[in-house]
Every structure is written in structure tokens, then in C-alpha cells.
C-alpha positions in Angstrom: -12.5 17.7 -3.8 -15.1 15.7 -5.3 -14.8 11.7 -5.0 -14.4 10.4 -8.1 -18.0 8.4 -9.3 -17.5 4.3 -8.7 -17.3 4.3 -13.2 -14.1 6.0 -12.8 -12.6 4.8 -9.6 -10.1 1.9 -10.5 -11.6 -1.6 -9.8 -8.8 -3.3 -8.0 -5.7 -1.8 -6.7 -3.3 -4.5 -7.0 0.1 -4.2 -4.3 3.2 -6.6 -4.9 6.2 -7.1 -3.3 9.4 -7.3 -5.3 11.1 -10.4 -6.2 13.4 -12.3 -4.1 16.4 -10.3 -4.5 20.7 -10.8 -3.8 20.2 -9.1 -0.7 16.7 -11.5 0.4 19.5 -14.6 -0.3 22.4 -12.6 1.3 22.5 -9.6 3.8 26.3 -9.1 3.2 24.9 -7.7 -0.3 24.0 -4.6 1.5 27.8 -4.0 2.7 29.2 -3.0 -0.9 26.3 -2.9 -3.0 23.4 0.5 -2.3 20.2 -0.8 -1.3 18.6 0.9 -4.5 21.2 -1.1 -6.8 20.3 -4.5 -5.3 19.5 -7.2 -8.7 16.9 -10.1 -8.4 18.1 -13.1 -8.5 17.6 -15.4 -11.1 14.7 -17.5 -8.9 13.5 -13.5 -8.4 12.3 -13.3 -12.0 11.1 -16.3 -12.0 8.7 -15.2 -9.4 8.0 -12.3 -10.5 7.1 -13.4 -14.5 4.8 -15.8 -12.6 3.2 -13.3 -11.1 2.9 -11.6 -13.9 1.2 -14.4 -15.0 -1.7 -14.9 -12.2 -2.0 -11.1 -12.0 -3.1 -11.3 -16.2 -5.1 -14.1 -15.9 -7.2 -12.4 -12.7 -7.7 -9.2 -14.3 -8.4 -10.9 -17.6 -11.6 -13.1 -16.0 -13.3 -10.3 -16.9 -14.4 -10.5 -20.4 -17.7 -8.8 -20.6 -15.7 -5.3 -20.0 -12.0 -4.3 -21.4 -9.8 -3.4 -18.8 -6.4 -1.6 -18.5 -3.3 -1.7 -16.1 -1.6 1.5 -15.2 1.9 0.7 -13.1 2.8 2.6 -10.3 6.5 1.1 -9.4 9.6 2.0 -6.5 12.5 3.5 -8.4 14.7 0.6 -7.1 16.6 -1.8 -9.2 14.7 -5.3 -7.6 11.6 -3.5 -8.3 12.1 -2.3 -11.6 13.6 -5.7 -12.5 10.1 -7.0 -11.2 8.4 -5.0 -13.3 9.8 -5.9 -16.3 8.9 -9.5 -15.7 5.9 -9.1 -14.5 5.4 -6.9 -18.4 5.7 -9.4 -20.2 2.5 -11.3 -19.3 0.9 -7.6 -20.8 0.4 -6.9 -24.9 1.1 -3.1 -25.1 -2.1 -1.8 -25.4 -3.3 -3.3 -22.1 -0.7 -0.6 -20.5 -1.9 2.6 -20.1 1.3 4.1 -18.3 4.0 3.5 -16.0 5.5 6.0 -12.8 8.6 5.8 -11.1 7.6 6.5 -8.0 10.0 7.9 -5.6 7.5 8.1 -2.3 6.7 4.1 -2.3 10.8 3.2 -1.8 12.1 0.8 0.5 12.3 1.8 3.8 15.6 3.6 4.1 18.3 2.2 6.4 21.2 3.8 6.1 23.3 3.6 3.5 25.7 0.8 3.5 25.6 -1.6 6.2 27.4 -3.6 8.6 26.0 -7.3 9.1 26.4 -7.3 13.0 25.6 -3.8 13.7 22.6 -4.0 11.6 22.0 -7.7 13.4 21.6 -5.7 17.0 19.7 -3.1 15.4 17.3 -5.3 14.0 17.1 -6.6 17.5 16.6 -3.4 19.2 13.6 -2.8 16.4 11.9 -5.9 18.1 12.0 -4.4 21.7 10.9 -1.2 20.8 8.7 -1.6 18.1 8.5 -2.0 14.7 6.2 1.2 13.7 8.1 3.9 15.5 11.8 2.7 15.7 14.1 4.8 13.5 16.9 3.2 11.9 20.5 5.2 12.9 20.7 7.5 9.3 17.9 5.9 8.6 13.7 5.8 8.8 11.1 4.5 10.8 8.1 3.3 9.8 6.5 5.9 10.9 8.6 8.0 8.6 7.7 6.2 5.7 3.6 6.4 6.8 4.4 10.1 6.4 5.7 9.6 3.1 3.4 7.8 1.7 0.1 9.2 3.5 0.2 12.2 4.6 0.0 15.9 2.8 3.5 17.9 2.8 3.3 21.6 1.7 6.1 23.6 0.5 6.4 27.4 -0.8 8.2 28.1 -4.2 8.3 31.7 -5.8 8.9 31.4 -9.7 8.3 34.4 -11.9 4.3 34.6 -11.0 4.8 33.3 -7.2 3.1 30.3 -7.5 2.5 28.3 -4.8 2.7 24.3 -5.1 1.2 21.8 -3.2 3.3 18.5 -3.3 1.1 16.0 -2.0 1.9 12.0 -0.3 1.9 9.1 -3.1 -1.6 8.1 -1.8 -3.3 11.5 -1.7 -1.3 12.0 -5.4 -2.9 8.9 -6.6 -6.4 9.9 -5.3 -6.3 12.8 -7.4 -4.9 10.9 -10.2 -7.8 9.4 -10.3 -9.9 11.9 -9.9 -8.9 14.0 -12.5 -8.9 11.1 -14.5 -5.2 11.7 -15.3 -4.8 8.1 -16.7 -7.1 8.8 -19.5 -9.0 5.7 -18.3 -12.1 5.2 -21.2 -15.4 4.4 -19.4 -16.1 1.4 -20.8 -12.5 0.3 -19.8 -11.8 -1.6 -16.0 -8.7 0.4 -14.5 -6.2 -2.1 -12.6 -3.6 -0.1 -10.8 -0.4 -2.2 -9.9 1.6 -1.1 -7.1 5.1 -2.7 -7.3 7.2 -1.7 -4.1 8.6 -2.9 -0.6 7.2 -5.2 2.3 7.0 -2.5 4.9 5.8 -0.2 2.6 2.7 -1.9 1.5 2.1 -3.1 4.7 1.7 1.1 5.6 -0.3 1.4 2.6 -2.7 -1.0 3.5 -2.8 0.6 7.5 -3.6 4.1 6.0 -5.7 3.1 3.3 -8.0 1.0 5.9 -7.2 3.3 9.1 -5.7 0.4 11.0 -3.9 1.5 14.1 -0.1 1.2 15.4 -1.2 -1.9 17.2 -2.9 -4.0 14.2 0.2 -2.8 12.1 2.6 -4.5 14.2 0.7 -7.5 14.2 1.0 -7.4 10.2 3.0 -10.4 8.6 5.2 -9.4 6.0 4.4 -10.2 2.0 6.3 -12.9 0.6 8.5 -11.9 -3.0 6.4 -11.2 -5.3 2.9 -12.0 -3.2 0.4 -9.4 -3.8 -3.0 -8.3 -2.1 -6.0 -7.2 -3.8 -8.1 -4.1 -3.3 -11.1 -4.9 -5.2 -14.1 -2.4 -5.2 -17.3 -3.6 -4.0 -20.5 -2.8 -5.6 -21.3 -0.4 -3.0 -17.9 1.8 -3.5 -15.9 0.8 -0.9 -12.4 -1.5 -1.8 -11.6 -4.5 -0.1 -9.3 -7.2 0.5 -12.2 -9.8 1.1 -13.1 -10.1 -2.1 -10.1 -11.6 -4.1 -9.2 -13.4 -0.7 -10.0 -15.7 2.1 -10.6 -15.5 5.9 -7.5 -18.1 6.4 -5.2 -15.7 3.8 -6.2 -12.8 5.8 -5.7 -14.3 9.6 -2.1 -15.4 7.6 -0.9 -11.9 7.3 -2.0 -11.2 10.3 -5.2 -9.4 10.2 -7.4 -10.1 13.5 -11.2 -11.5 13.1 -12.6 -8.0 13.7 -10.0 -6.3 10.8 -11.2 -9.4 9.2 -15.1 -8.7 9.8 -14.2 -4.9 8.3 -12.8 -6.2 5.2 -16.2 -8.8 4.8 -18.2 -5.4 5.4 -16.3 -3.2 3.1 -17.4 -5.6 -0.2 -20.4 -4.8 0.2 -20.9 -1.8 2.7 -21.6 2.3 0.2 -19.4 4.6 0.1 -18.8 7.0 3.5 -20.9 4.5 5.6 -19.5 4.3 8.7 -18.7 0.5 10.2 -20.7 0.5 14.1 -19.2 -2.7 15.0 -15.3 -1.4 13.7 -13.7 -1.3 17.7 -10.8 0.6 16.3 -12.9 3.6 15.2 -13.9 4.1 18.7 -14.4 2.2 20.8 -10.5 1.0 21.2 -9.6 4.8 21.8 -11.8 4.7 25.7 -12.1 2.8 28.6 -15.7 4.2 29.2 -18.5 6.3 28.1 -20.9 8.4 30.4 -24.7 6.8 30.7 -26.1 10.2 29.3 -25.3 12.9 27.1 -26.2 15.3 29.3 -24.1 17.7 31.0 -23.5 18.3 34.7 -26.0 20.3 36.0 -28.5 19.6 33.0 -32.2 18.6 33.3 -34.4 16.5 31.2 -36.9 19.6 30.6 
């Protein structure tokens, strides 16, 4: 698959966290209410219409191109609810679409649940670890990196045995754009808003930048309704240093070398590969040998 030329490609990829919600103010919520059916609370839409707000007002900065925002949103009710706020600071023809999008939902933990058994739980998560500790009926993050990331193929047979490729949100979204499925005029800036769930955009970030198990349980979680900014650099590459600063960054918890890769990415081309990124090798050995060549090979 061809990579999609930087005139197409969007120019920020936007990812906010819901509002604060009944079950942010309350955790008994989740005992009789689904997690999917959990409201924002009235202080919830109030963050979110203001982020609605500072979201318009970035995007709109840029008035010697037009621009559109094309929504990309979890399927829950605090997230559609944050959605709708956040609309209102949009005239319809700024929105080019909308998807429900199943694959970026909230970390599933189990149906309903019971405030002290989820209590321990939550402490057993901490001891042994947040990235690969499954919730009981539940997911681990690890589950929802699969989700969200990674290619699943499955085999259906209708009348002409076709075979369909169902493909992770991210890789979907890739080819979205690719294809140029939003319909996205060239003379118009794409902004795709990704409205979803703290842990969830926290693994979207760690796949889209190949961060590794360690640097994601470093990661802080986003407040309600904060959101990070992907912004494409001149030379192709997105990045989160260009909407943001070295103090917001070491805030969420990114070190000064996953710092030092975001300042590289605003301005590094497309495919170029980062020497001085430890994670990409150099954290994976304890040594290298002093030549390449083999045992029993000469110079000649």
C-alpha cells in the first residue's frame, strides 16, 4: 500500500478524552448502571463544550487554507455526550463526517461491578502491571493494543466466496486516508478528532510512536476532556511537539529522550530513521560485538 502524499495526509490528529462523567464523580455508578450507559455530568459538558471551543479556535488559526474536521468517536454514552458538545463550536459544513467507532471503547472491565472487589483489583493491577494485567471478564491493555493496532483476519464465504479483511481502527484509519475515503478537497486542511477513553489513547499514542511496555507505564493519564495534538511536520512525520511544550510532555509522563523523538519528528521526512531513539535498539541489548565479522572470518 502506497503512503498517502503529505497534501492528503490529515494535518493534525486530534485525541480527547471524554468528559468527567457520573462514574469519574462516583464509582458506585458502575454497580447498576453499564459502563457504556454512563451520562456526563453537568460540569462534564461544560468541559467538553469548552473544549470544543479551544479545539475550533486551534484549527481555525489557519486562515490562509480551509480546513475540515472529520470525527472519529467511542460508541459510549460519556463519549457521544462529549461529542455533541464539543459540535456545537462546528457550523455544519466544517464537518465532513462522523463514525461510531466500536474498536476505540473503553477498556472493558467486566460488566457490572462491585466497589471493593474492583478496589483490590485495581490494586492487584498496580503490582503487576498496568499494560498486561487482565481485568476478571474483562481486558488488559494489552487487549485493547490488539484492538486498536493490530491486523485481525477472518474468512467469510457469501455467494462468490469472498474473503474480507477486517482490519484494527488504526490500520482502518490509515487506509481511510489513503483512499481518500473522507472526500477530503485538496485545498482543504483535514483535522481528525478522536473522541474516546484514557487508556485507550494512551495505547494509541504507544503504537502510533512505537513506544515500548516500559514508557507506556510510565504514561499519565489524560484529564476529561484534555486532548493531545498530532500535528504533521513539514517533513511528513506527526508530532506531539509541535502544538505542545517540553513541561506538557514530561507532565504526562513522556521521558527527555521520548521527548527528544517528538522534537525530531516536527521536523525529521518521512521513513527517516531516528539514530539517537534508544528504544529502537539500543534498549533491546546489553552489548554489541566490536566487528561485523563472523568467527573464523578474515579481513581479505
Amino acid at each position: 500500500m502506497n503512503s498517502p502524499n503529505r497534501r492528503t495526509r490529515p494535518k493534525r490528529i486530534i485525541l480527547i478524552r471524554h468528559g468527567e462523567s457520573e462514574g469519574n464523580l462516583n464509582t458506585a455508578a458502575y454497580t447498576t448502571t453499564p459502563d457504556c450507559k454512563i451520562p456526563l455530568t453537568q460540569r462534564g459538558c461544560s468541559q467538553a463544550y469548552l473544549a470544543g471551543s479551544k479545539i475550533r479556535k486551534l484549527i481555525g488559526e489557519d486562515f490562509e487554507n480551509d480546513w475540515r474536521v472529520y470525527f472519529h468517536v467511542s460508541p459510549y454514552e460519556r463519549t457521544r455526550g462529549t461529542l455533541r458538545e464539543i459540535g456545537k463550536s462546528f457550523s455544519k459544513k466544517r464537518i465532513i463526517g462522523v463514525r461510531d467507532e466500536c474498536r476505540i471503547r473503553e477498556q472493558d472491565f467486566g460488566n457490572f461491578q462491585v466497589q471493593e472487589r474492583m478496589k483490590l483489583i485495581k490494586e492487584t493491577r498496580e503490582k503487576f502491571g498496568r499494560f498486561f494485567y487482565r481485568f476478571p471478564e474483562g481486558e488488559s491493555a494489552a487487549d485493547v493494543y490488539d484492538r486498536v493496532s493490530s491486523r485481525c483476519v477472518y474468512t467469510a464465504y457469501d455467494v462468490l466466496l469472498l474473503l474480507l479483511l477486517l482490519f484494527g481502527f488504526l490500520e482502518s484509519l490509515w487506509r481511510d486516508i489513503d483512499m481518500n475515503r473522507f472526500h477530503l478537497v485538496p485545498s482543504h486542511d483535514l483535522n481528525i478528532i478522536i473522541i474516546s477513553h484514557g487508556l485507550t489513547l494512551r495505547v494509541f499514542l504507544m503504537k502510533w510512536f512505537k513506544w515500548t511496555v516500559k514508557q507506556f507505564e510510565y504514561l499519565n493519564n489524560f484529564s476529561n476532556c484534555e486532548f493531545r495534538v498530532m500535528q504533521l511536520g513539514h517533513g511528513g512525520e506527526y508530532s506531539l511537539a509541535i502544538q505542545h511544550s517540553d513541561e506538557e510532555m514530561q507532565e504526562w509522563g513522556l521521558s527527555p529522550e521520548m521527548i527528544a523523538d517528538q522534537k525530531w519528528r516536527a521536523k525529521a521526512n518521512q521513513r527517516e530513521w531516528n539514530g539517537n531513539c534508544r528504544w529502537y535498539l539500543e534498549d533491546f541489548f546489553d552489548e554489541f560485538a566490536d566487528s561485523d565479522k563472523g568467527e573464523g572470518e578474515s579481513d581479505d
